[in-house]
Short mmCIF file of the C-alpha atoms (twelve columns), coordinates in Angstrom:
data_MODEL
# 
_entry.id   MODEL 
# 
loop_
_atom_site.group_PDB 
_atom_site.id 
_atom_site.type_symbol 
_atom_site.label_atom_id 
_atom_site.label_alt_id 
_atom_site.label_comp_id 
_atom_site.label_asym_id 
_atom_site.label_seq_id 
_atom_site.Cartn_x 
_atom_site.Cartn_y 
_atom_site.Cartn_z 
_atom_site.pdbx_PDB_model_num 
ATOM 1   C CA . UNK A 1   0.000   0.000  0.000   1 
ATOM 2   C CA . UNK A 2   1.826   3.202  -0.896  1 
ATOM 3   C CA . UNK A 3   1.290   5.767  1.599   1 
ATOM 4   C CA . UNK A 4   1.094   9.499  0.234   1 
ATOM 5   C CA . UNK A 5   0.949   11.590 3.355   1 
ATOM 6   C CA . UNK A 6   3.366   14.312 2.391   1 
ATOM 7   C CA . UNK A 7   1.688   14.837 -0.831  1 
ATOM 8   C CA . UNK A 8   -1.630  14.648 0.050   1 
ATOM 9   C CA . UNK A 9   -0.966  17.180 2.681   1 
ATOM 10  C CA . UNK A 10  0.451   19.464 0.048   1 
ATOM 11  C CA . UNK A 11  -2.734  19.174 -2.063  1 
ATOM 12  C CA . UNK A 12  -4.661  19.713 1.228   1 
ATOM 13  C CA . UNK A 13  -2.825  23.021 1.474   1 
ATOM 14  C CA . UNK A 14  -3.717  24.271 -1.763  1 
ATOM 15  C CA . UNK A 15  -7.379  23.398 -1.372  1 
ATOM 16  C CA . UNK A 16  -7.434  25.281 1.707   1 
ATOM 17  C CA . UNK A 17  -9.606  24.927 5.212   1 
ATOM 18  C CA . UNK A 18  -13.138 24.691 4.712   1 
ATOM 19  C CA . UNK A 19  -15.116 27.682 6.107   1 
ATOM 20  C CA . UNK A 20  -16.520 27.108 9.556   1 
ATOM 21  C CA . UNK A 21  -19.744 24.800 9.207   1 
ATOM 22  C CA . UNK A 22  -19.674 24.590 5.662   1 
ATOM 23  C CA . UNK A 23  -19.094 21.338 3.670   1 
ATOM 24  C CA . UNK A 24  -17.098 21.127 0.824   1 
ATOM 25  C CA . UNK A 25  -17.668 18.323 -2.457  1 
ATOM 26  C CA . UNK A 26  -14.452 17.603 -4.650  1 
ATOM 27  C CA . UNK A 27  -14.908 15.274 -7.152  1 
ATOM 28  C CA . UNK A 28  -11.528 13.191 -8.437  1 
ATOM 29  C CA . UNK A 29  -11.894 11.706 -11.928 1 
ATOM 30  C CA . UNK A 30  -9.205  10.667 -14.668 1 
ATOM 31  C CA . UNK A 31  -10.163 10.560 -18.548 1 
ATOM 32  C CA . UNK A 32  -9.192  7.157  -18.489 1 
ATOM 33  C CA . UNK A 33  -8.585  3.696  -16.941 1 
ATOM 34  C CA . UNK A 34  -5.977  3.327  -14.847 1 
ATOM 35  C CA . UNK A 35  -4.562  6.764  -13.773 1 
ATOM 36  C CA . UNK A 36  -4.917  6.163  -10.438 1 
ATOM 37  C CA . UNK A 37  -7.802  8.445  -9.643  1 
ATOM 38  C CA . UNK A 38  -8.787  5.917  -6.570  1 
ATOM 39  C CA . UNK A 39  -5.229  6.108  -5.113  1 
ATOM 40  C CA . UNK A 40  -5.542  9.686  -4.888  1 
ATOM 41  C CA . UNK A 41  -9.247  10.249 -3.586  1 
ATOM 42  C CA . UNK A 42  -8.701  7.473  -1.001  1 
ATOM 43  C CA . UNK A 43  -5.430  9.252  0.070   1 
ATOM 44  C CA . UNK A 44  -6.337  12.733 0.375   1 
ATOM 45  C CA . UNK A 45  -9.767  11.897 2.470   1 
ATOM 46  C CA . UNK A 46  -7.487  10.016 4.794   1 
ATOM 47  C CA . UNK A 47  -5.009  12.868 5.471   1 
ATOM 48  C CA . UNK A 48  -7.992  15.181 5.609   1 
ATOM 49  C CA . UNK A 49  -9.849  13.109 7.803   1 
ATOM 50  C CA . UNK A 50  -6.746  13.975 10.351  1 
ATOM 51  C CA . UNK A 51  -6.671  17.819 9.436   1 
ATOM 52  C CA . UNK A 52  -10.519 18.426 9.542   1 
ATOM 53  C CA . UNK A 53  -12.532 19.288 12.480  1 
ATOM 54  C CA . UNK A 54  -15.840 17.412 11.464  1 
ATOM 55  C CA . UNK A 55  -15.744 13.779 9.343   1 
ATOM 56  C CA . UNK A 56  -14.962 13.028 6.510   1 
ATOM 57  C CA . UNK A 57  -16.825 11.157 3.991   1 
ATOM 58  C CA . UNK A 58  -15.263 9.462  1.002   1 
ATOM 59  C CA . UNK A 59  -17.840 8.303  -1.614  1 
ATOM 60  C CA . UNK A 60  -17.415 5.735  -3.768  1 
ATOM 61  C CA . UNK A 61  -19.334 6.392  -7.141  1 
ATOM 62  C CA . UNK A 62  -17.748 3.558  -8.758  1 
ATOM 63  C CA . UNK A 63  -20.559 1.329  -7.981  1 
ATOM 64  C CA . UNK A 64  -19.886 -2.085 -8.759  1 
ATOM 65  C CA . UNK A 65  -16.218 -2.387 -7.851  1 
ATOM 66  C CA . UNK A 66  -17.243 -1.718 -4.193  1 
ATOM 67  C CA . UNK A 67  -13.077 -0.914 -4.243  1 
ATOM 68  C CA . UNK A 68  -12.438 2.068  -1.773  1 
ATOM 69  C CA . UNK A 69  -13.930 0.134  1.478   1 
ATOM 70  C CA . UNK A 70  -12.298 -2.822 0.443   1 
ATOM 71  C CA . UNK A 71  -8.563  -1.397 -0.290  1 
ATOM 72  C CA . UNK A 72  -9.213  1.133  3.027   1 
ATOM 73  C CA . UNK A 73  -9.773  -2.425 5.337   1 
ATOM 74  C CA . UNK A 74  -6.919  -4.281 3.570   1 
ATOM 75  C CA . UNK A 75  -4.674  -1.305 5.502   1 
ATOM 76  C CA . UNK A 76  -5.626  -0.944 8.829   1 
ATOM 77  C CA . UNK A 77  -2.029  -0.003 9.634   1 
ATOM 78  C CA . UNK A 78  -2.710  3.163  7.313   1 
ATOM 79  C CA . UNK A 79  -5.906  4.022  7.737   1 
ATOM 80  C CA . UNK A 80  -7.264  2.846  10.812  1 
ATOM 81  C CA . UNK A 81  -10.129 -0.530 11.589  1 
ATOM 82  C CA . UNK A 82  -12.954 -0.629 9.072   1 
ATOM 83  C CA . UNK A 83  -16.146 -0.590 11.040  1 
ATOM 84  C CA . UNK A 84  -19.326 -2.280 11.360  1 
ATOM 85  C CA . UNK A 85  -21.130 -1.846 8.306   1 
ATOM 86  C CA . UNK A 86  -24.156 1.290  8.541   1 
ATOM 87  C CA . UNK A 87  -26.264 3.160  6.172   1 
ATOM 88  C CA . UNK A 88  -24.459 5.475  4.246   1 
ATOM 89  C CA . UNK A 89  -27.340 7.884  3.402   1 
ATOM 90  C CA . UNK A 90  -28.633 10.111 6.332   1 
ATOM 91  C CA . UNK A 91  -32.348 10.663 5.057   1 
ATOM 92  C CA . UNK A 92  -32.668 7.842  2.564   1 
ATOM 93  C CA . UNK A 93  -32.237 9.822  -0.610  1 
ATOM 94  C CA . UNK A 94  -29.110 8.528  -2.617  1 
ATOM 95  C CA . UNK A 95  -26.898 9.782  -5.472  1 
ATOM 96  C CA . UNK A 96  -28.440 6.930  -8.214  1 
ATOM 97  C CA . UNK A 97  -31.653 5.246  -8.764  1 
ATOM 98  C CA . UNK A 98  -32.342 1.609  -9.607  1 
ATOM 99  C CA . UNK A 99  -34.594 0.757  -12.337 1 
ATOM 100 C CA . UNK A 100 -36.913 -1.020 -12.155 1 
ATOM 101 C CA . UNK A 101 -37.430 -0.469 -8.120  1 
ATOM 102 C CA . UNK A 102 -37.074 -3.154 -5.817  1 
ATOM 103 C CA . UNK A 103 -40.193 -3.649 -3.724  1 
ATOM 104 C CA . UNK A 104 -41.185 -4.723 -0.046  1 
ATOM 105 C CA . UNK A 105 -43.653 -7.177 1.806   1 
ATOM 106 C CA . UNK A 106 -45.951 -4.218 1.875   1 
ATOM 107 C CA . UNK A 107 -45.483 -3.618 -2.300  1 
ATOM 108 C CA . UNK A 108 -43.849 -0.319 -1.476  1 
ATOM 109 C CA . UNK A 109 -40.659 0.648  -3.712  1 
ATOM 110 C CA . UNK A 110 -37.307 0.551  -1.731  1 
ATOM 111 C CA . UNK A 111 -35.658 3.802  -1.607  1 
ATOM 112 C CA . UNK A 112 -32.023 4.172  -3.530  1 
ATOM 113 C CA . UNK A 113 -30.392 4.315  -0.059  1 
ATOM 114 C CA . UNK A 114 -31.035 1.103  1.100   1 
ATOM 115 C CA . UNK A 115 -28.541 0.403  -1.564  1 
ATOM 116 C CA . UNK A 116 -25.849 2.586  0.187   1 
ATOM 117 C CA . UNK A 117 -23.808 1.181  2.930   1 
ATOM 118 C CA . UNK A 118 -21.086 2.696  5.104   1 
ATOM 119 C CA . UNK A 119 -18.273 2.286  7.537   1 
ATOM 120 C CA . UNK A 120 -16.274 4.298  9.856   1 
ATOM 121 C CA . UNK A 121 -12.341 3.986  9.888   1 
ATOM 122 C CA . UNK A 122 -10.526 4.813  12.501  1 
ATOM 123 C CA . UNK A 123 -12.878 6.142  14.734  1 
ATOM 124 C CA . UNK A 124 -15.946 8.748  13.593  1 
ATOM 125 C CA . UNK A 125 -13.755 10.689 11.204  1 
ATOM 126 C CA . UNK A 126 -13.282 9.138  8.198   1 
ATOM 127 C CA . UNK A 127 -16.261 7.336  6.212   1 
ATOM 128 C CA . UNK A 128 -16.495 5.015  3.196   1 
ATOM 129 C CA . UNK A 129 -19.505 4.289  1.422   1 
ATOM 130 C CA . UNK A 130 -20.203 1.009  -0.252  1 
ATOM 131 C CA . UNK A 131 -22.699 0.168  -3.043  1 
ATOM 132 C CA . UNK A 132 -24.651 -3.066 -1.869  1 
ATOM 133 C CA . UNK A 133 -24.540 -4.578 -5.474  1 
ATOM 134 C CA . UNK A 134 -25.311 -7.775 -3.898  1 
ATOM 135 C CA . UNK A 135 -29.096 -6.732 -3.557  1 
ATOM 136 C CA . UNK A 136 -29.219 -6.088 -7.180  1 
ATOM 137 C CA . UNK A 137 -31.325 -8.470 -8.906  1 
ATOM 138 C CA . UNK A 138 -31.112 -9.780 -11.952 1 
ATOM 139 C CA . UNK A 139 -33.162 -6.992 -15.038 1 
ATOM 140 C CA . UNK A 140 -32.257 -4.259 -12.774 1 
ATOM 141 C CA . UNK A 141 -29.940 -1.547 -13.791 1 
ATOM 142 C CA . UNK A 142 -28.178 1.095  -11.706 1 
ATOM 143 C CA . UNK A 143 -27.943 4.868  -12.688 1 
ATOM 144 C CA . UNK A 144 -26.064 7.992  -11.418 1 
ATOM 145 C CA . UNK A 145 -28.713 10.367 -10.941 1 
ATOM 146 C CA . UNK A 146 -27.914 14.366 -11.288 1 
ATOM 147 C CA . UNK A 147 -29.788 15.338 -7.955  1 
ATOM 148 C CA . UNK A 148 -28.558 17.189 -5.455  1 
ATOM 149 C CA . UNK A 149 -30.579 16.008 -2.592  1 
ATOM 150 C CA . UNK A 150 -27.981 13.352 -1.147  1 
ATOM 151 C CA . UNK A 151 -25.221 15.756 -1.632  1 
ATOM 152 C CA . UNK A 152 -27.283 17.960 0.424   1 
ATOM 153 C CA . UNK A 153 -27.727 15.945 3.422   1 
ATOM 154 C CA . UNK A 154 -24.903 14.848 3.642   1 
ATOM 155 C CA . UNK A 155 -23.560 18.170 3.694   1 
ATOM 156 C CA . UNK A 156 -24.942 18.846 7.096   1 
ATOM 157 C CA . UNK A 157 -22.809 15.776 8.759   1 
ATOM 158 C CA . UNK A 158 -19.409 16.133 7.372   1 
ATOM 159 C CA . UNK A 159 -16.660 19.095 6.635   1 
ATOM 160 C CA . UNK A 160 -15.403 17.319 3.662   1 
ATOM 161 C CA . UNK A 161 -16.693 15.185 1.162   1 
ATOM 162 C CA . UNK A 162 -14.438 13.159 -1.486  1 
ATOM 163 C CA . UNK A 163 -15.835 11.788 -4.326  1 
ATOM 164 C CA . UNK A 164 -14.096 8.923  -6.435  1 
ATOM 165 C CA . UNK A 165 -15.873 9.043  -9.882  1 
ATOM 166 C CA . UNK A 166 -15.425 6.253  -12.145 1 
ATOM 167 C CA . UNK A 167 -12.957 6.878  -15.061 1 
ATOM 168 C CA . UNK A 168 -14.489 8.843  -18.280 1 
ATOM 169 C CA . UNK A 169 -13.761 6.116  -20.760 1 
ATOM 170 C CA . UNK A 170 -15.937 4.092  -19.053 1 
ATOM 171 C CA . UNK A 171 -18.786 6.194  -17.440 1 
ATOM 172 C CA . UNK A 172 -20.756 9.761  -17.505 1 
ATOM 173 C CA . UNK A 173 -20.829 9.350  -13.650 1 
ATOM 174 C CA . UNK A 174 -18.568 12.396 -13.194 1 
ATOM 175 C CA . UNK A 175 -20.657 14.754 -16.065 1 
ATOM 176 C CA . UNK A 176 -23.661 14.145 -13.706 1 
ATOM 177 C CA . UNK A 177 -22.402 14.965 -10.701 1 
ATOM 178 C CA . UNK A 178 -20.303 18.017 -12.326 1 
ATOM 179 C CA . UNK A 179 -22.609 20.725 -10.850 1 
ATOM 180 C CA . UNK A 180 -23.560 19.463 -8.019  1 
ATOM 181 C CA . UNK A 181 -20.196 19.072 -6.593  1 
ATOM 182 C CA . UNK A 182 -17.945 21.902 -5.470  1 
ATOM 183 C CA . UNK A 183 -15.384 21.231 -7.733  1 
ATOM 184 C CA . UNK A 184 -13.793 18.530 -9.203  1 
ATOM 185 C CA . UNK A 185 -9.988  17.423 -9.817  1 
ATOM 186 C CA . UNK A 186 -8.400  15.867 -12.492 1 
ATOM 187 C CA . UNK A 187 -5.657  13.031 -12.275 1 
ATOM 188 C CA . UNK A 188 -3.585  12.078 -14.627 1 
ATOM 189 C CA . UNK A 189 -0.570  9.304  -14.422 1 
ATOM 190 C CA . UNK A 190 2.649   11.207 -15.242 1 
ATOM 191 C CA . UNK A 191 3.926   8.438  -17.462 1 
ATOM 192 C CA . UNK A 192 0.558   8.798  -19.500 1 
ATOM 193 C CA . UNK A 193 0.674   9.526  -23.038 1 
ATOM 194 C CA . UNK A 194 -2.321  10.630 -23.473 1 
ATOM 195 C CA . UNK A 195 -2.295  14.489 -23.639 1 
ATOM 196 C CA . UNK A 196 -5.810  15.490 -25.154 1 
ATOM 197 C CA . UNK A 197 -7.806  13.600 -23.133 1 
ATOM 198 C CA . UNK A 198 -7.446  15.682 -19.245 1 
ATOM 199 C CA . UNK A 199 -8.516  19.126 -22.150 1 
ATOM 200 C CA . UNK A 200 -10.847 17.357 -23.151 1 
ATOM 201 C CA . UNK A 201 -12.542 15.779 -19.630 1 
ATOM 202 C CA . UNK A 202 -11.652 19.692 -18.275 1 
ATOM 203 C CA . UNK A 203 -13.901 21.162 -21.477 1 
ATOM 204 C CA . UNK A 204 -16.841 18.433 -20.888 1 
ATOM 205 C CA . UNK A 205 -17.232 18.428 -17.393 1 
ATOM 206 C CA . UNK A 206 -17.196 22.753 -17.693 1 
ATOM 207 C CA . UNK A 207 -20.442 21.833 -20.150 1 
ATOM 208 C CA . UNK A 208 -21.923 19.868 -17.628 1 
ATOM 209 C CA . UNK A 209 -21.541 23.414 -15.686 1 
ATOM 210 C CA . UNK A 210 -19.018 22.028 -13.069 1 
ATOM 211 C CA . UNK A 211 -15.861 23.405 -11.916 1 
ATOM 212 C CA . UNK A 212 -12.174 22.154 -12.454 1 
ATOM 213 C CA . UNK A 213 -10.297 23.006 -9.611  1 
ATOM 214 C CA . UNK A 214 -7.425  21.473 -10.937 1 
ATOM 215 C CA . UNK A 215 -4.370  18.777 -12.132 1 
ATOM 216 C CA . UNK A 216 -3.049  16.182 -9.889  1 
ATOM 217 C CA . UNK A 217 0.049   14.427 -11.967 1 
ATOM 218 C CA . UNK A 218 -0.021  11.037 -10.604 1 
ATOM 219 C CA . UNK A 219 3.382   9.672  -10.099 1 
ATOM 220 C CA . UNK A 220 2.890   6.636  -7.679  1 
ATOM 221 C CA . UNK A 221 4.160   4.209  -9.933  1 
ATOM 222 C CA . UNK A 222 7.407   6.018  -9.801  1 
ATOM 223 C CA . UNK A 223 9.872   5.688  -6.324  1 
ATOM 224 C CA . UNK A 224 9.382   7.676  -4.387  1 
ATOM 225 C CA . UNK A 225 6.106   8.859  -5.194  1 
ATOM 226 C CA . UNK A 226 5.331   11.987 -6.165  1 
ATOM 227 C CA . UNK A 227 2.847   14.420 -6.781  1 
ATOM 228 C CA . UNK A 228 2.730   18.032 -8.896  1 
ATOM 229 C CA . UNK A 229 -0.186  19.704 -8.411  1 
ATOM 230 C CA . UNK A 230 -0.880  22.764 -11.359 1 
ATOM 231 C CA . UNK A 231 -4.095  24.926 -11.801 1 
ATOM 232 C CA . UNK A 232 -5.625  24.199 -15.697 1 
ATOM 233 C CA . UNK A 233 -5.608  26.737 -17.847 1 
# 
């Protein structure tokens, strides 16, 4: 498990403290597969979980994988015991829908958030959500939804809220979310050789009428790892 502190904290510096009972949303996404967009999100909640006054709350939007609670309790020497599993939604209201709705005893439809699991780590400051795929049934299907009302309650019960959005190449996840999120931040692996494709994630998710904050070059594959952190143009 490679352990970023010192960069992280440096990217925590640049974002800045969050104003006194306010809530702020970054988004991480990469154009592509692979960049190590994860690595980074997980990363930076944990050292701001240690720097923030109120929780923090890492969301995974990356729905099937279920990866971020499963990396953050294969490293409880990093981040702390994953535990006992909760709901990860305060009011029931979620960030997708599933089509077509489940149903209970009584016929009524499920809400989204029974979908939506979470776990403390550490303690009460840092969260990870979990997407119970498992009560998915078979001719269902799974959508991110562009509605602010989980963003907003959540809001209210954390300082900080990271959001790991699946890669572009392989989801719209992040153009949904765009505007509803403070900002978001772009990674990129530094020995990528892809140099259109952060211009052109930057230009779509400005469409969607979100906010780039900026460039994380992701150089974890590289010893020591390193980060360089530069506004876009």
């Amino acid at each position: 498990m490679v352990d970023l502190s010192a960069e992280m904290l440096e990217l925590w510096g640049r974002v800045g403290p969050t104003p006194p009972g306010r809530c702020r949303v970054l988004q991480f996404v990469s154009a592509t597969s692979g960049e190590g967009a994860s690595t980074v999100a997980r990363e930076f909640a944990r050292v701001a979980a240690v720097h923030a006054g109120r929780p923090v709350w890492l969301v995974d939007m990356d729905l099937w994988a279920g990866a971020q609670a499963d990396a953050v309790g294969a490293a409880p020497q990093l981040y702390g015991p994953l535990g006992p599993e909760t709901t990860g939604t305060p009011d029931g209201s979620a960030f997708f829908a599933v089509h077509p709705p489940s149903r209970g005893p009584d016929g009524k439809p499920w809400p989204a958030g029974r979908y939506l699991s979470a776990h403390a780590v550490g303690g009460r400051k840092l969260w990870v959500t979990r997407f119970r795929n498992d009560l998915v049934r078979p001719g269902q299907s799974v959508e991110i939804v562009r509605d602010p009302a989980y963003w907003n309650a959540l809001r209210r019960h954390a300082e900080l809220i990271v959001v790991d959005a699946p890669a572009a190449d392989r989801s719209q996840a992040a153009l949904v979310t765009a505007p509803l999120v403070d900002a978001s931040v772009l990674v990129v692996a530094a020995e990528s050789g892809d140099a259109r494709g952060p211009g052109v994630l930057r230009d779509a998710l400005a469409a969607a009428g979100g906010r780039c904050l900026g460039l994380v070059f992701n150089r974890a594959k590289v010893q020591p790892p390193r980060f360089l952190q530069a506004l876009l143009a």
